[in-house]
C-alpha positions as CSV (number, residue, x, y, z in Angstrom):
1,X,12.6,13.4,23.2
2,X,12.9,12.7,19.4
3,X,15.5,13.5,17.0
4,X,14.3,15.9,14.8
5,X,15.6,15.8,10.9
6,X,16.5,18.9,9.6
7,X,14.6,21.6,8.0
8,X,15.6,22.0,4.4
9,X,15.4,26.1,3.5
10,X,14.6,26.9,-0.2
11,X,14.7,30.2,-1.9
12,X,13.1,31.2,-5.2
13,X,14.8,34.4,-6.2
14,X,13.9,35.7,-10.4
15,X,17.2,35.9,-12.2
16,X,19.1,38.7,-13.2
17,X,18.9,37.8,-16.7
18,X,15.1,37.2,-16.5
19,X,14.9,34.2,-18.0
20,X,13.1,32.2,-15.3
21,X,13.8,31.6,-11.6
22,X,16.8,30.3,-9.8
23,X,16.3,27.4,-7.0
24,X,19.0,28.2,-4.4
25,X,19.6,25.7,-1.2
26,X,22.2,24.2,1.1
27,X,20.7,21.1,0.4
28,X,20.9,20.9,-3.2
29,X,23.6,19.5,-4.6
30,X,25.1,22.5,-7.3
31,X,23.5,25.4,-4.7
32,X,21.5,26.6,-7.4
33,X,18.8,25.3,-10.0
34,X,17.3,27.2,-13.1
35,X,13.3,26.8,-14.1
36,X,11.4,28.4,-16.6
37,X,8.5,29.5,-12.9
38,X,8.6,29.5,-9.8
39,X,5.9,26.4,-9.7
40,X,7.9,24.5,-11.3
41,X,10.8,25.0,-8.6
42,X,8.4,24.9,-6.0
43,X,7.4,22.0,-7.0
44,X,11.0,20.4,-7.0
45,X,11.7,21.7,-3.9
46,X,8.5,19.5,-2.4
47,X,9.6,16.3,-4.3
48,X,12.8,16.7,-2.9
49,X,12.0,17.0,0.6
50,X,9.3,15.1,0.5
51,X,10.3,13.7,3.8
52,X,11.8,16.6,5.4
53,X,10.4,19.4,6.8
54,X,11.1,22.3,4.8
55,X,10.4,26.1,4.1
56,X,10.2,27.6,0.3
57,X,10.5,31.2,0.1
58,X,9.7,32.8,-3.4
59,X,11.1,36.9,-3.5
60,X,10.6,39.7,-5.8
61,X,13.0,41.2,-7.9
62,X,13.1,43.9,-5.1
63,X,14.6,40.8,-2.4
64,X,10.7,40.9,-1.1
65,X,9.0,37.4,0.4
66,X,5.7,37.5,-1.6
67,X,5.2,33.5,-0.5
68,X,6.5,31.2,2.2
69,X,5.3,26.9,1.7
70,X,5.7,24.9,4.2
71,X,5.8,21.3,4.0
72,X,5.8,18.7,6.9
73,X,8.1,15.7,6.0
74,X,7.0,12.5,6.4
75,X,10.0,10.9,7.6
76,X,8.9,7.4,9.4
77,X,11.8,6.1,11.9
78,X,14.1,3.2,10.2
79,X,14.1,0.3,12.2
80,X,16.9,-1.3,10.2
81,X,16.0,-5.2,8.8
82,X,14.9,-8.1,11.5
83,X,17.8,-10.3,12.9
84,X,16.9,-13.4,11.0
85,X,17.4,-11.7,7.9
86,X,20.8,-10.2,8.9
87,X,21.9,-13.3,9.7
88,X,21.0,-15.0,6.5
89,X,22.7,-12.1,4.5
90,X,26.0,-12.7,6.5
91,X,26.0,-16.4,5.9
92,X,26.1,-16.2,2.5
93,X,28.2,-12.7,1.9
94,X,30.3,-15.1,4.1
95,X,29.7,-18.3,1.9
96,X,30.3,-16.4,-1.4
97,X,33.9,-15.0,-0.1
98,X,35.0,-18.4,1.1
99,X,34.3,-19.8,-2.5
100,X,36.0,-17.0,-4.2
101,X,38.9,-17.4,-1.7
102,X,39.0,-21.1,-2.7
103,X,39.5,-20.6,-6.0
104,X,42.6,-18.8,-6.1
């Protein structure tokens, strides 16, 4: 069985003040974004999880859902760099201390 990634829940909600939308998220890193529309966070919220699976609710005024996006991610499994290459990095991480050590 695969790991799954987790799903990344938006919610477009208008603000209080009226002036535009407000992005709201677990995943973001203030909990909340302002845009002018809701395409335009929408649209954020699908560049940001572009490789996560994620839902995007948009809401009324009233606290309705009047839209629900989903997106599949796109996330491909890291198989991390080949040994040779590893190995070459290390040597001369290793190389570069002893030189600095050296010279003190």
């Amino acid at each position: 069985m695969k790991p799954t990634a987790p799903l990344h829940v938006y919610e477009v909600r208008p603000r209080i003040d009226h002036r535009g939308v407000d992005l709201i998220s677990d995943v973001l890193p203030f909990g909340r974004l302002w845009y002018d529309t809701p395409d335009d966070a929408i649209g954020y919220a699908l560049h940001s999880s572009r490789s996560r699976d994620a839902v995007i609710r948009v809401y009324d005024a009233v606290g309705n859902v009047i839209e629900t996006h989903e997106h599949k991610g796109e996330l491909k499994e890291w198989r991390g760099l080949p040994q040779q290459a590893k190995s070459r990095h290390a040597v001369s991480t290793t190389g570069s201390l002893l030189r600095l050590v050296n010279q003190f």
